[in-house]
N, CA, C and O of each residue as an XYZ file, in Angstrom:
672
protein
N     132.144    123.665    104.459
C     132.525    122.700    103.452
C     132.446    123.356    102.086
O     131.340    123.710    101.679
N     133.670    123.571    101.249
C     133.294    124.147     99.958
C     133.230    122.713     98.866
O     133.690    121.584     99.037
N     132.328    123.404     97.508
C     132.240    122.119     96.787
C     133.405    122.514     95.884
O     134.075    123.497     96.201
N     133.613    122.016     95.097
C     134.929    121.568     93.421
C     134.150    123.023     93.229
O     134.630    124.154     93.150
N     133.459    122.800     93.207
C     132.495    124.165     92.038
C     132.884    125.636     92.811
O     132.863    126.599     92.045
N     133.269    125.962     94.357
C     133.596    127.078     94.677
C     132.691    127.596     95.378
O     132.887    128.754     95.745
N     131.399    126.901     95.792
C     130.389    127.482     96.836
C     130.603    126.611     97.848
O     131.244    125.568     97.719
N     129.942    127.101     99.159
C     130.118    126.882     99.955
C     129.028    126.836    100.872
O     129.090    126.223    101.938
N     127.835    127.596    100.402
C     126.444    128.210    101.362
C     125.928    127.392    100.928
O     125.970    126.979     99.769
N     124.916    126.752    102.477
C     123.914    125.982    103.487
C     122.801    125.459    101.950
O     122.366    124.332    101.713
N     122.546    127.128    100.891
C     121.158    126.541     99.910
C     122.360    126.128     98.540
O     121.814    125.434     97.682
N     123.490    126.371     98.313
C     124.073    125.431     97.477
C     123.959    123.880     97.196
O     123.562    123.272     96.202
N     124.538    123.369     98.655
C     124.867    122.129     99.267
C     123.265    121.707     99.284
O     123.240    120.519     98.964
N     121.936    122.175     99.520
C     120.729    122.048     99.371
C     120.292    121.728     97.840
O     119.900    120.665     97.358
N     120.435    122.654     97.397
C     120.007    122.435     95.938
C     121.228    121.319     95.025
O     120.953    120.596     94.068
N     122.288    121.452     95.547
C     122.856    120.197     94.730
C     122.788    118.535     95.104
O     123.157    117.536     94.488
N     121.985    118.791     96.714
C     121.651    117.266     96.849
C     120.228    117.286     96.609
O     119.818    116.218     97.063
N     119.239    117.956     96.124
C     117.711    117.995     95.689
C     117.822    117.502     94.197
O     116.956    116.781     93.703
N     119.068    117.981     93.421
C     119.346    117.825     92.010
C     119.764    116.273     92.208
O     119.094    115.454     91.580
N     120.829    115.795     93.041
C     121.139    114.484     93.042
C     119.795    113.318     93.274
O     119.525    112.220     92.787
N     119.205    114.157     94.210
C     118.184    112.857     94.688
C     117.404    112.626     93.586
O     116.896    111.504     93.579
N     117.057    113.576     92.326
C     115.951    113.457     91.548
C     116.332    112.666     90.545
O     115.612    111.834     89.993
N     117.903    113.000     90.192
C     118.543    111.963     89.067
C     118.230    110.929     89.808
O     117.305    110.171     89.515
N     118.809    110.825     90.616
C     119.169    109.269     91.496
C     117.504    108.541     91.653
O     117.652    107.344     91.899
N     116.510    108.794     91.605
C     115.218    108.542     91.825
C     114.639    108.116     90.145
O     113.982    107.108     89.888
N     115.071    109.144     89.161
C     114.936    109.148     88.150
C     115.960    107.735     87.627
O     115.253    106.805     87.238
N     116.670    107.601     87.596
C     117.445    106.659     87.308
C     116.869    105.479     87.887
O     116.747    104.496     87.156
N     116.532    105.424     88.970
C     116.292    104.198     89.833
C     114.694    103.950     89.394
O     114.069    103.143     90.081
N     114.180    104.438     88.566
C     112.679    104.368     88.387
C     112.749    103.929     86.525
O     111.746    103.577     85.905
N     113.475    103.995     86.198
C     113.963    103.406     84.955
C     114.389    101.957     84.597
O     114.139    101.158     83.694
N     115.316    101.993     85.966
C     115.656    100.377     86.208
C     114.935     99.748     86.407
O     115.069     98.574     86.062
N     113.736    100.192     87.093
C     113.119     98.993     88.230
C     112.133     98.682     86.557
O     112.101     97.652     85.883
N     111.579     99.744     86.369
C     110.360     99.495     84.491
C     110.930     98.515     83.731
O     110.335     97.546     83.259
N     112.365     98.841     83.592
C     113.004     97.979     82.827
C     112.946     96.248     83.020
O     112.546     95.381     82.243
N     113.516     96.156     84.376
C     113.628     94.675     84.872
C     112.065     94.048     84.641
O     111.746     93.029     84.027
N     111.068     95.184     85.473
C     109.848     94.805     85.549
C     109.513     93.909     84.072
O     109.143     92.737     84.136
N     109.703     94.651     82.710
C     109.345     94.041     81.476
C     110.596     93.098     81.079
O     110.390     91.996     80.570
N     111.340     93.370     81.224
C     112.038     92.309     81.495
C     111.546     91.014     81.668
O     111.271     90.112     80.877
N     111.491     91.147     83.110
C     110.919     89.768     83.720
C     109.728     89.562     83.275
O     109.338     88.461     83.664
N     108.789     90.222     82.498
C     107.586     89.969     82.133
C     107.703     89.384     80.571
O     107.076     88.492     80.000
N     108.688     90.198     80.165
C     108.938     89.361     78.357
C     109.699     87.813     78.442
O     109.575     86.903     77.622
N     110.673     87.814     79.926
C     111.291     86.339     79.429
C     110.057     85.561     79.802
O     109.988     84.439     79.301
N     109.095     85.931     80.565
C     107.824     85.004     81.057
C     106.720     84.623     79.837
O     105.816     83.788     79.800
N     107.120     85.443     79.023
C     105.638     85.695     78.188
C     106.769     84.971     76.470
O     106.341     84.153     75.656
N     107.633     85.387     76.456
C     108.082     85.126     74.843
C     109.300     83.881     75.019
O     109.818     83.356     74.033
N     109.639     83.530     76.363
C     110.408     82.594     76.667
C     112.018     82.633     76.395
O     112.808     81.728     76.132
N     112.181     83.965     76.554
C     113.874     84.278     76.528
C     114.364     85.209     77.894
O     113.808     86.083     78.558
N     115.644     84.573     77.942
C     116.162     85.598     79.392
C     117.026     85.751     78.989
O     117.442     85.590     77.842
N     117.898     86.443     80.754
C     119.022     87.125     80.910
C     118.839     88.222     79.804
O     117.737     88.734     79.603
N     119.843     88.527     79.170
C     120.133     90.034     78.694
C     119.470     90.194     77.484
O     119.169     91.341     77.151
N     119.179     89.235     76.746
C     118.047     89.340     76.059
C     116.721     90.175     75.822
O     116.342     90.952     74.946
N     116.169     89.651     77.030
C     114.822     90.238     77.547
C     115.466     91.634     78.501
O     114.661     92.357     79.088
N     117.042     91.925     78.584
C     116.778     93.297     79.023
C     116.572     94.175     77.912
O     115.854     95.123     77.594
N     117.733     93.288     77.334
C     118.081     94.431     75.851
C     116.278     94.597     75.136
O     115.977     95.643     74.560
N     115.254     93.462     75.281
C     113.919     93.603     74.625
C     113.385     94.695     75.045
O     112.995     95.660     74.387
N     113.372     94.464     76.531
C     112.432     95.569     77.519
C     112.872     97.227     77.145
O     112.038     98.131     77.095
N     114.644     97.454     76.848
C     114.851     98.430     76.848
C     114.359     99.135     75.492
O     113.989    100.309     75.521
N     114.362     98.473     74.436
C     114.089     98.802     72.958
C     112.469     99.008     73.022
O     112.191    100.153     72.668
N     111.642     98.452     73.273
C     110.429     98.181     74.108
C     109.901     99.764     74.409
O     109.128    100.374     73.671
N     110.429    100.231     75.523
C     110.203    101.098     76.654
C     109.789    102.568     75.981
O     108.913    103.391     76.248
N     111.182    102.478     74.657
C     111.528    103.989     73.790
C     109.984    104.583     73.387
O     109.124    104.055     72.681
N     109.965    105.770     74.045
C     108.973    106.750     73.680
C     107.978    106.292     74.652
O     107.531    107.307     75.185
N     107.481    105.367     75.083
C     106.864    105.005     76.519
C     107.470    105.668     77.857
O     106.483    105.966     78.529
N     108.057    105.853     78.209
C     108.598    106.221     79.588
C     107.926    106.611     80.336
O     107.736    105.958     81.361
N     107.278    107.865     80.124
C     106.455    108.658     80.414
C     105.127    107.852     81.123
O     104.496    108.488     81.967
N     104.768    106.704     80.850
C     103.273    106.175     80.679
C     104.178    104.991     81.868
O     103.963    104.855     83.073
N     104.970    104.435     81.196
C     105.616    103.312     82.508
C     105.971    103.875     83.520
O     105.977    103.085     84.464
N     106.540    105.740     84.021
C     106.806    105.835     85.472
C     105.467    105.783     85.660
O     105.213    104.903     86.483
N     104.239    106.481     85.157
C     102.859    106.643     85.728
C     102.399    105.526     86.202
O     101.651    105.566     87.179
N     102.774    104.226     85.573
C     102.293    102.745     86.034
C     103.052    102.175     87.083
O     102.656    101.219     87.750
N     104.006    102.678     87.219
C     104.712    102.085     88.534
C     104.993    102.582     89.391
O     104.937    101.929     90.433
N     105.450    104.004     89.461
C     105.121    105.101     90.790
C     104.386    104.311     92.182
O     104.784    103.836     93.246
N     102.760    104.531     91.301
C     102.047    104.593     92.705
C     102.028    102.941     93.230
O     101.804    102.580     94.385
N     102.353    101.970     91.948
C     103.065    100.573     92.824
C     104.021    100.748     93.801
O     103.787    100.591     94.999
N     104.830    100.992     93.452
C     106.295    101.497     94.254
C     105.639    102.032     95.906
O     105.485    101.510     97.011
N     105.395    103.362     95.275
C     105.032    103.899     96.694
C     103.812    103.168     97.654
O     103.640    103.539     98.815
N     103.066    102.187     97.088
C     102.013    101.313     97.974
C     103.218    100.008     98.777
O     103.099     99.354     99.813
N     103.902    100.039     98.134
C     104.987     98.359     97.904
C     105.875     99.357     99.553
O     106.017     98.801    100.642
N     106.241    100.563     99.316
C     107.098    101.329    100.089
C     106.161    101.829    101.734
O     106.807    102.117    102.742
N     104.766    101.846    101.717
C     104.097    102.191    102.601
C     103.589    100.727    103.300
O     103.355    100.955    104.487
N     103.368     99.470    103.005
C     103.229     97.990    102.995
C     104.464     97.747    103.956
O     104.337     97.153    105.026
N     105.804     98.308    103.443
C     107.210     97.928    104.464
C     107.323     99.100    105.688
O     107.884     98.783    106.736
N     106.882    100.184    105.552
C     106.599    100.955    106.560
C     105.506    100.491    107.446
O     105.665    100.594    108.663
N     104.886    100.208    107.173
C     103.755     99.329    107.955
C     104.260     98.377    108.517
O     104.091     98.385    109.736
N     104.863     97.483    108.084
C     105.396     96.093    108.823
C     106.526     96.990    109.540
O     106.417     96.831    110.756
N     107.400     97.729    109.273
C     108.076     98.013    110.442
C     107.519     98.970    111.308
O     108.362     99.664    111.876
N     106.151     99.248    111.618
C     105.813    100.068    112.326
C     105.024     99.025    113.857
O     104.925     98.921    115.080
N     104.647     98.475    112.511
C     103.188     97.452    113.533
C     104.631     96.321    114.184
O     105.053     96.051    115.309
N     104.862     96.079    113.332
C     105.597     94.207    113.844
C     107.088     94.325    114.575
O     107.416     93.733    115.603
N     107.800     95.116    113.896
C     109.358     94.900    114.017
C     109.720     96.008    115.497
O     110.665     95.881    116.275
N     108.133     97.541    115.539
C     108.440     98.287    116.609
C     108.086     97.486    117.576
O     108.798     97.402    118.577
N     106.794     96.671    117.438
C     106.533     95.562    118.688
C     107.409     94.860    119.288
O     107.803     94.846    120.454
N     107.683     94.260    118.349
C     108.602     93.211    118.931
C     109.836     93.639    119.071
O     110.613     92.762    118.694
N     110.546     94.885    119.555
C     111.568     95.540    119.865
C     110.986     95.729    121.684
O     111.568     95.238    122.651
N     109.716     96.565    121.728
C     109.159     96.826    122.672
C     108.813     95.919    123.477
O     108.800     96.141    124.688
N     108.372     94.404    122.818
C     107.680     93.355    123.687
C     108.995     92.331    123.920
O     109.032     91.451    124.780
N     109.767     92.555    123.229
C     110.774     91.543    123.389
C     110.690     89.840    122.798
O     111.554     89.059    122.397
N     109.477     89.759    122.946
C     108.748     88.765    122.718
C     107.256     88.340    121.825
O     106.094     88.586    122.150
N     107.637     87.812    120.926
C     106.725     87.685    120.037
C     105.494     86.973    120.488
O     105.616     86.038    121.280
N     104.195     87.371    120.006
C     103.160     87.164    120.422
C     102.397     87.006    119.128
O     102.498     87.624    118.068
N     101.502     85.884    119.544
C     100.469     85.187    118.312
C      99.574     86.698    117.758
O      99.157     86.385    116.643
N      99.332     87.477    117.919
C      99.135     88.923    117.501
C      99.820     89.480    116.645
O      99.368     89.759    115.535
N     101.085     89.749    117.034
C     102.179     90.335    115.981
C     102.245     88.983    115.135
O     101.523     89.190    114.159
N     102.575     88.180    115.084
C     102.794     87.025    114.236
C     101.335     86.821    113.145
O     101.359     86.113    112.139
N     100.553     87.330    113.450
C      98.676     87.440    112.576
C      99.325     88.560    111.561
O      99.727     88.441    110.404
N      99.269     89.732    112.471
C      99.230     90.894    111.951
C     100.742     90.736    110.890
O     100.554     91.413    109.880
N     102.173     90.025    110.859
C     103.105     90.187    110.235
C     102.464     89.427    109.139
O     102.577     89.985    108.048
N     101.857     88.367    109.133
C     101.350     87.541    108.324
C     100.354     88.423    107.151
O     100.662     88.479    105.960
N      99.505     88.878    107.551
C      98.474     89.748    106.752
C      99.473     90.479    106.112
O      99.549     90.441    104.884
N     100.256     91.145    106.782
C     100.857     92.426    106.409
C     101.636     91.734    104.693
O     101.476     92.127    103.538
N     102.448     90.620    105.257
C     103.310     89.804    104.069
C     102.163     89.855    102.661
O     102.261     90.429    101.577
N     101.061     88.969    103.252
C      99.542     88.760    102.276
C      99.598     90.052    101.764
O     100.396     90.045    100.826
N      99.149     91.100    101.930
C      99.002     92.449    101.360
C     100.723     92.526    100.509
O     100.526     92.301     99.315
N     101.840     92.702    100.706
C     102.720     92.651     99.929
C     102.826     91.919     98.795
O     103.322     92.380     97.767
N     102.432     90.893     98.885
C     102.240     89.857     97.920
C     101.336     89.873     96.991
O     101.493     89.516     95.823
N     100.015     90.440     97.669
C      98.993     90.997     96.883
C      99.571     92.470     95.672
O      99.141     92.577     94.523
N     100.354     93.214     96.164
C     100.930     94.283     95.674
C     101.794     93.423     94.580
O     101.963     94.191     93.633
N     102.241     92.517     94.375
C     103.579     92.258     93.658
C     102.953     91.508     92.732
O     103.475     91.375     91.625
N     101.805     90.934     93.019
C     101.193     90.309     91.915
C     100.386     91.610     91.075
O     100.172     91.401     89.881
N     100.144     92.322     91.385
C      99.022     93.653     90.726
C     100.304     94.333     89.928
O     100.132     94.853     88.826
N     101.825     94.281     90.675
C     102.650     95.025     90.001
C     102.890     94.384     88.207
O     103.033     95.008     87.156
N     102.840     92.639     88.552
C     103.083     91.686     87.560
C     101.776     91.939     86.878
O     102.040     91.963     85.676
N     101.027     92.056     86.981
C      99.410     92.290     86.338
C     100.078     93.307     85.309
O     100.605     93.171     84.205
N      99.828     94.373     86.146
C      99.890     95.400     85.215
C     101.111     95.780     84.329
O     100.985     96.526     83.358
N     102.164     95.294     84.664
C     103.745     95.543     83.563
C     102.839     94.242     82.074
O     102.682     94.549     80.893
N     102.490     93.082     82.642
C     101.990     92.433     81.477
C     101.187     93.195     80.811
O     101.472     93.486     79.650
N     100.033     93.667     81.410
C      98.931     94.739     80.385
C     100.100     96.110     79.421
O      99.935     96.801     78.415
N     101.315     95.922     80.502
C     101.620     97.165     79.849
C     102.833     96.537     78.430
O     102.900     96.764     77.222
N     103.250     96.090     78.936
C     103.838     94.649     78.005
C     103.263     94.419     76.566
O     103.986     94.513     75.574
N     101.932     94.113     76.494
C     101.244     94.059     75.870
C     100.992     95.021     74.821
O     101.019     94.937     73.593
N     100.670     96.211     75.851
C     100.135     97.397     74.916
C     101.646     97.713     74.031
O     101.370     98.129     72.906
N     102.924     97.629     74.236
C     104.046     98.044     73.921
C     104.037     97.204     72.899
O     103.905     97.900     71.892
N     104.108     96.033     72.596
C     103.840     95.044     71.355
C     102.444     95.491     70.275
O     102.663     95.770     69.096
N     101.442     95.503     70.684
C     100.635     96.041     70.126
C     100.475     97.408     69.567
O      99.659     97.665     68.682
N     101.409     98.427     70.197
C     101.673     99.376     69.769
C     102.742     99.863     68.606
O     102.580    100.740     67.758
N     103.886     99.014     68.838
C     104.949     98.347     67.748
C     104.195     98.317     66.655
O     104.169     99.180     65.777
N     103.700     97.520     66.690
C     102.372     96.360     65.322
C     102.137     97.351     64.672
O     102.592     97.438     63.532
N     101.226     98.546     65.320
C     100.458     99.375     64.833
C     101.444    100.419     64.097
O     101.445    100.454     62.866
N     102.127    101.112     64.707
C     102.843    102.515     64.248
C     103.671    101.535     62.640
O     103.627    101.941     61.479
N     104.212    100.487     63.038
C     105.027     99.833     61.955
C     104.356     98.967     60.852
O     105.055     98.195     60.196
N     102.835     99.087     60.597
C     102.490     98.481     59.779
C     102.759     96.954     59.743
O     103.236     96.509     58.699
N     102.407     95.771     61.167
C     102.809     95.159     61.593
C     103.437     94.468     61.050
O     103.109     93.407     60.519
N     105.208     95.339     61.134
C     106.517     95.257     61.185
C     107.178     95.858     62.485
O     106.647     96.828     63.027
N     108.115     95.399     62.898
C     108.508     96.437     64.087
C     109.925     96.832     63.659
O     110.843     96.240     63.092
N     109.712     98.291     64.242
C     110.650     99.309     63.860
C     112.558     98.603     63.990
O     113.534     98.913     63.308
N     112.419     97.444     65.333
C     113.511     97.677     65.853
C     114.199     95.739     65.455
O     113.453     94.764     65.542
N     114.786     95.702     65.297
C     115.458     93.916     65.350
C     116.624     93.781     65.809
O     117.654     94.383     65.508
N     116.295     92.310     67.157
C     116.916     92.494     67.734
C     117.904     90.870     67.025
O     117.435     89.733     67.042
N     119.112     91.206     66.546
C     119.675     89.963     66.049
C     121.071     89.362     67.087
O     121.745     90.038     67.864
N     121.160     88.330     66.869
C     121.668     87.575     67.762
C     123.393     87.465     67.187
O     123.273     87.606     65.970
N     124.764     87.299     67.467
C     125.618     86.549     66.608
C     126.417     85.631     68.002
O     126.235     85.676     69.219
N     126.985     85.140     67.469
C     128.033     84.240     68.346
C     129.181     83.929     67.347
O     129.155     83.327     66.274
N     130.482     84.689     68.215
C     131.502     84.379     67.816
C     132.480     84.403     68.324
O     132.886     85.414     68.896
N     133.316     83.008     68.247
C     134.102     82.846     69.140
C     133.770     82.252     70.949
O     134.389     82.251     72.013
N     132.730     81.905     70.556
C     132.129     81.216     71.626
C     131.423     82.757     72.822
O     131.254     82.811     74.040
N     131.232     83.595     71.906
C     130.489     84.950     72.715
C     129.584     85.180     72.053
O     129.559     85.059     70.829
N     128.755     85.524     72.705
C     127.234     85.913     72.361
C     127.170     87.398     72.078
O     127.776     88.025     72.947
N     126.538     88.295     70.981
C     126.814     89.468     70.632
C     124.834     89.539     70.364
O     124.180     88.762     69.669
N     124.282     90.785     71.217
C     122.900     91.210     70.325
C     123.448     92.832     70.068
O     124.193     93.650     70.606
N     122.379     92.688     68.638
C     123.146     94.158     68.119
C     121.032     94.569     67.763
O     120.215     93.771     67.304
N     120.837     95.703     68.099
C     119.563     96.230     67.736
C     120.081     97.260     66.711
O     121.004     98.072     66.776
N     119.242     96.984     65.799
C     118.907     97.304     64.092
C     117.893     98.165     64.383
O     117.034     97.931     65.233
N     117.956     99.198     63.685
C     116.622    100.266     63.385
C     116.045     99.910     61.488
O     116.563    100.099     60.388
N     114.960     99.423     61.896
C     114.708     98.503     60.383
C     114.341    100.102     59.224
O     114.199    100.235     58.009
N     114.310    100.959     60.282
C     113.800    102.124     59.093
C     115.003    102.757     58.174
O     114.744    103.324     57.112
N     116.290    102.619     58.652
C     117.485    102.942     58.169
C     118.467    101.911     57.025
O     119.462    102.163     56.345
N     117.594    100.614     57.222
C     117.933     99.139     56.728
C     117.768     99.845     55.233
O     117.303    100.982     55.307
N     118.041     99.415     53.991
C     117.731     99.445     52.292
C     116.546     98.646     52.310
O     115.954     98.396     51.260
């Protein structure tokens, strides 16, 4: 198989899907931070939809670094929790054919522990939520650097983020 690019060898095709998976991981670990505060700012300041993305994303700048560290090892507990249930419950009951008050305990706990995970995930995006506002406050002489203004026109909704340090 040759690529556009003109190679063709076994560690090419290797190293250009090692490069893909990391964007693609990298990217996908951006989104999930994002939504996470997201969903944690329309909960906490009482605005949604794109709002609270556009907040979370303005939010995030110069954090990144500190939000994959906070959600990583969520992720990967949240990712070992569904490996588990399909190991214990879904291989059983392939094997048994038939569900048994056992697997049905054990799927149950297993759910409990997920749930337990998703609330610790919501825990901690709020603590981190937090510190991102409080951190704003501080660097800006509690002013924040960024404003997020609203227009409507023409019956469309427009947010435009302002960098207040460039403002007169």
């Amino acid at each position: 198989m040759t690529l556009g690019f003109g190679y063709s060898s076994p560690t090419s095709l290797l190293l250009l899907s090692a490069t893909a998976a990391v964007l693609y991981s990298i990217i996908l670990a951006n989104a999930i931070i994002i939504c996470n505060l997201a969903l944690v700012s329309s909960g906490m300041e009482k605005c949604g939809g794109y709002l609270a993305i556009l907040k979370a994303c303005v939010m995030i700048r110069g954090r990144t670094s500190t939000a994959l560290s906070l959600a990583v090892p969520v992720n990967i507990a949240l990712a070992a929790v569904e490996a588990l249930f399909h190991y214990r419950v879904v291989r059983a009951y392939h094997h048994a054919e038939n569900p048994t008050s056992s697997m049905v305990l054990e799927g149950m706990f297993i759910a409990y522990l997920y749930s337990l995970l998703i609330v610790l995930d919501t825990i901690v995006s709020c603590v981190f939520f937090k510190s991102c506002k409080t951190a704003c406050r501080i660097d800006q002489g509690d002013r924040y650097s960024y404003r997020i203004e609203i227009e409507e026109q023409d019956g469309s909704t427009f947010a435009k983020v302002k960098n207040l340090e460039d403002l007169p």
